[in-house]
Residue, then its C-alpha position, 0 to 999 in steps of 0.5 A: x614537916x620533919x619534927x623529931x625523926x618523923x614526918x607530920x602531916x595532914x590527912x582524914x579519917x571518919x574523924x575528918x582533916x587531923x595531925x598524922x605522923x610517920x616514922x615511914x613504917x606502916x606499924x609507926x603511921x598513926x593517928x597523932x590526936x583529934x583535936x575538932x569535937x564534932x568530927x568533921x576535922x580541925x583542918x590543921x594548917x602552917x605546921x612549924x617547929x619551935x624547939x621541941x614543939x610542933x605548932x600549927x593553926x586549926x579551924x575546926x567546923x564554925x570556929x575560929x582560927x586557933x593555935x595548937x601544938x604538939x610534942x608528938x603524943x596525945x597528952x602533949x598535942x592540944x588547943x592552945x587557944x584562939x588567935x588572929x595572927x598575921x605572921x609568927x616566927x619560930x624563936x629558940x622553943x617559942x612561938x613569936x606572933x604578930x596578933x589582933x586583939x582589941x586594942x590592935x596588932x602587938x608581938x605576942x609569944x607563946x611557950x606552948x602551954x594552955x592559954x592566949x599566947x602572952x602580950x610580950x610588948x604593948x609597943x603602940x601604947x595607944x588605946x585601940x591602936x597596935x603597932x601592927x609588926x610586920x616582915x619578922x626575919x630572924x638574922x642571927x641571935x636576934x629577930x628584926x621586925x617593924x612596928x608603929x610605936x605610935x610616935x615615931x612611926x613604922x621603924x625598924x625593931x629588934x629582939x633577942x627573945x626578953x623584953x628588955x632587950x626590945x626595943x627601937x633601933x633607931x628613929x630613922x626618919x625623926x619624928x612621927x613619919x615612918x622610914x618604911x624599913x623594907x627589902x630585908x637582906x642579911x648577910x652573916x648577922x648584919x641585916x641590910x634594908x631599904x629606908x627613908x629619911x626627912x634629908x636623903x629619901x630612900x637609901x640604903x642602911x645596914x644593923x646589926x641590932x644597935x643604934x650605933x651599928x645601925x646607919x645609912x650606907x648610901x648618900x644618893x641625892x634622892x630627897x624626892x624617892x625617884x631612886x629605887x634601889x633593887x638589891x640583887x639576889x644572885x646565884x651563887x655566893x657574893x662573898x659578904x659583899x651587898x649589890x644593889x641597882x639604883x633605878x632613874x634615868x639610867x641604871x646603876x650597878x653598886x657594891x657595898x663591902x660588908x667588912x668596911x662599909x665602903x660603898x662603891x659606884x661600879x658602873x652607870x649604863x648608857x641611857x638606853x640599856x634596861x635593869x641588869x639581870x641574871x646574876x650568876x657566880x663562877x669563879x672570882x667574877x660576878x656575870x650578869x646581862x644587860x639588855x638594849x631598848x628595842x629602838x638602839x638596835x643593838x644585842x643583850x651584852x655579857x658583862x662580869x665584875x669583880x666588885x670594882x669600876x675597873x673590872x666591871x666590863x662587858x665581855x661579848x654579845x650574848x644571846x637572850x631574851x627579856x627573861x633568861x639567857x644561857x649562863x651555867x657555871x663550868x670550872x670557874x668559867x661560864x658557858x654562855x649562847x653568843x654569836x659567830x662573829x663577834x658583832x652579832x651581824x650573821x645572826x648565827x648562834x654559838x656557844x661561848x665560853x669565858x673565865x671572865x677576861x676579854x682574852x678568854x673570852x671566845x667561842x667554846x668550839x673552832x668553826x669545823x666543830x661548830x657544824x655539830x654544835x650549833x643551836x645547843x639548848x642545854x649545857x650541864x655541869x655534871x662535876x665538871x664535865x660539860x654535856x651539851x644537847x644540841x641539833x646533832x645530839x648529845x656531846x661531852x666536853x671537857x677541853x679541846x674537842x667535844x664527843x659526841x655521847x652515842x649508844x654502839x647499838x645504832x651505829x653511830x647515830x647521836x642521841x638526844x635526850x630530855x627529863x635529865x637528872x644530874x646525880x654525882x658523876x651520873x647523868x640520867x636522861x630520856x632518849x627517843x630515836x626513829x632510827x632503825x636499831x635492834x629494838x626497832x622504831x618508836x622506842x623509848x630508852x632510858x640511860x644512865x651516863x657516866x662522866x668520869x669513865x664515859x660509860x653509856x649503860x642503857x637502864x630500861x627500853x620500851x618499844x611503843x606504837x600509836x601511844x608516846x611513852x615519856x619519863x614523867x617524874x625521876x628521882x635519887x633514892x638511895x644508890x638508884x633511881x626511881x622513875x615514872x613511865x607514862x602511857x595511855x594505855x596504863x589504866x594506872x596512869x604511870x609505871x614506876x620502876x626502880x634501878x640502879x644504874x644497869x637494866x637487868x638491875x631495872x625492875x618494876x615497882x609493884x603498884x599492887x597492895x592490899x587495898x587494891x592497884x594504886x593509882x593517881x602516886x604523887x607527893x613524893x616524900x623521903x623520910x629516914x631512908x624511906x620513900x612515901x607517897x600518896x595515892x589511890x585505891x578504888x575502894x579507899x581513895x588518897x592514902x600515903x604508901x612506902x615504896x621499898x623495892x618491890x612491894x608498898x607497905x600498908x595504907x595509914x591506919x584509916x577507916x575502910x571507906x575512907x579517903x585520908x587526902x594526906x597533904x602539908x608534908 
């Protein structure tokens, strides 16, 4: 956890699992404060930062869970005292935590400092009974939440943080039976929800805090809650509009305004099409698919919508499956996997593209392209320009005809590529070949590609036999990348190499340190500009390690024979 320039995490010593920070320094790695007495560890858990304080939960040996805290040095990193909390919310500088006590689950609040954390509201103020607050969700300046006060059930509350500005939103469903507020989703600062009332069963509502601004949006004939409203989570920004899909006989798309409230029906589908999915954003459209039963014999359809009835249409079959389809924003279009023909009857695959009109809405290449181009099964968008793998290869598009992206060594020979890593106008990628070229069969290359010159440089080469190499981890780093060759014969179980786009500029990171070889790397970590990562030594087991270009610095300060297990970054 980042906290005040540093890294916090949890690793072990002689004194067992404590709290640890790092600046990314060996000398800035230190030992922030042992917080169990018996040595074995207080196993710090769900650190998070409230201000200037750094809260997390402990369970040292044969204790209870308790609340600790830390501003970072010893004298401010403490015990705070033992909780029973289901779920807590950083608010401002304090700590606000659904917790038991003998007389059930209120809101309680803590400031850090020595102590139960404080009763902030007895909301249920019957003996024994809590009212049990739940889905916390800070939504601007205010918290929302539900609770059971006891009277008018599970309703939706709110806070700004004081106890008189605490208090009962609205009694959605009159009386002492709960409205079951669920499904939170905020826009700007107003919170939309799922609710139901003793008239209109499960709806819609929308607050902003108030009883005023606090109402039903949707008025469906659902007094029986057969209607299941599932609110849509897209890729992409909607806008400040809310869409929803309403469940019964058939399926519903809807759109809610989040400027004037109006709630619009946009389409109702046949009877046999299944819940709308992947939603994807591009442009001035909505896009989405839809799927058939499997008796109507019929394919997935591409549909968009601008948030009207009018202008939400299908477009063309698009090829998917139950769980995904291809759809990659591109330019304020989409590139989606449809068929040949337009009725889907060949079965033959091909890449479509659409700005979101019927008219532009067409196969992405002319039939004599498509010999090349069939079967893509990636496209990526790498500022604005389109890089297709497909059964020839790798190709670039940006209009008109394709390119195919080679390497002049073989002579015309296409690539194919894996393990892509898409860095402003760079596209890192994996390439193998059993084409005969001047590194011979069976090599690995690794490439850096350049989208606006459409430069191809090759970055590293390794020429195997009877063991594959593959790129098993790749990351930025600065103005380079750091990767990871994998091998069987590395008895370190990965090289990592740092480049910076060139291969004489390729070099080897040096695994060795003054511990022993490191083996086992993982838990990447950047932190001011530096790369942590843990692994192991022979002798001292999990440490945490800086990579700089050629050498790691020391271990975390730790006893010689021990293992720190550093986690909870």
């Amino acid at each position: 956890t980042y906290f005040k320039g540093e890294l916090y995490f949890v690793a072990s010593n002689l004194l067992g699992p404590e709290l640890w920070k790092t600046n990314g320094t060996a000398a800035g790695t230190t030992f922030v404060k042992p917080l169990a007495t018996d040595g074995r560890g207080s196993n710090p858990t769900e650190l998070i930062v409230a201000g200037d304080i750094l809260y997390f939960k402990i369970v040292p040996s044969g204790q209870s869970t308790q609340l600790a805290r830390s501003d970072g040095t010893v004298e401010g990193t403490y015990a705070i005292a033992t909780v029973v909390a289901n779920e807590f919310i950083p608010f401002d500088d304090r700590l606000f935590l659904s917790q038991y006590d003998f007389q059930g689950t209120e809101l309680w609040v803590s400031d850090g400092t020595i102590g139960p954390p404080t009763l902030f509201l007895d909301i249920n103020k019957l003996p024994t009974v809590g009212s049990e607050p739940n889905d916390l969700l800070r939504v601007g300046t205010k918290v929302f939440f539900t609770a059971n006060d006891g009277s008018t059930g599970r309703e939706l509350w709110v806070t700004d943080g004081s106890t008189n500005e605490t208090y009962l939103v609205r009694d959605i469903y009159s009386g002492s039976k709960s409205s079951q507020p669920g499904a939170f989703f905020a826009i700007d600062n107003i919170l939309y929800f799922a609710a139901t009332d003793a008239a209109n069963g499960l709806q819609i509502w929308r607050s902003d805090g108030t009883t005023a601004g606090t109402y039903r949006l949707t008025s469906f004939l659902n007094s029986s809650n057969q209607l299941r409203p599932v609110i849509i989570q897209p890729e992409g920004d909607l806008g400040g509009s809310l869409y929803f899909i309403l469940e019964n006989s058939q399926r519903e798309l809807w759109r809610i305004d989040g400027d004037t409230d109006q709630v619009q029906r946009i389409k109702t589908f046949a009877l046999e099409v299944s819940r709308p999915k992947q939603f994807v954003r591009s442009g001035n459209y909505l896009y989405f698919y839809t799927e058939y039963s499997q008796y109507s014999g019929k394919r997935p359809e591409l549909w968009r919508t601008d948030g009207t009835e009018a202008g939400t249409i299908p477009l063309r079959l698009i090829h998917g499956n139950s769980s995904t389809a291809m759809m990659v924003p591109w330019n304020d279009k989409l590139i989606f996997k449809t068929f040949v023909d337009a009725a889907g009857l060949s079965g033959y695959v091909a890449l479509g593209v659409t700005d979101g009109t019927i008219e532009g809405t067409e196969l992405l290449f002319s039939p004599e392209q498509q010999a090349n181009l069939s079967n893509a099964s990636l496209a990526l968008n790498v500022n604005g320009v389109l890089v297709l793998q497909t059964s020839t290869g790798l190709w670039r598009y940006t209009g008109g005809s394709a390119m195919p992206i080679q390497d002049p060594a073989f002579a015309g020979s296409n690539l194919f590529g894996g393990n892509f890593l898409v860095e402003g106008d760079h596209l890192y990628f994996r390439s193998t070949t059993r084409v005969e070229g001047p590194y011979g069969y069976d090599t690995m290359y690794l490439y850096r590609y350049t989208v606006t010159t459409n430069e191809l440089s090759l970055i590293y080469k390794e020429r195997y036999t009877n063991v594959s190499l593959d790129v098993a981890w790749m990351s930025a780093y600065e103005n380079a990348i750091i990767f990871r060759i994998d091998a069987l014969h590395s008895s370190t179980r990965g090289e990592f190499l740092i480049s910076d786009g060139t291969e004489n500029g390729t070099t080897l990171l040096s695994l060795d340190t003054p511990d022993g070889v490191l083996t086992y790397p993982n838990n990447f970590t950047r932190i001011n500009d530096q790369l942590l990562v843990v692994g192991m030594t022979q002798d001292l087991g999990r440490e945490i390690y800086k990579f700089d270009r050629i050498t790691p610095v020391v271990k975390i300060d730790g006893p010689a024979t021990a293992s720190g297990s550093p986690t909870s970054f």
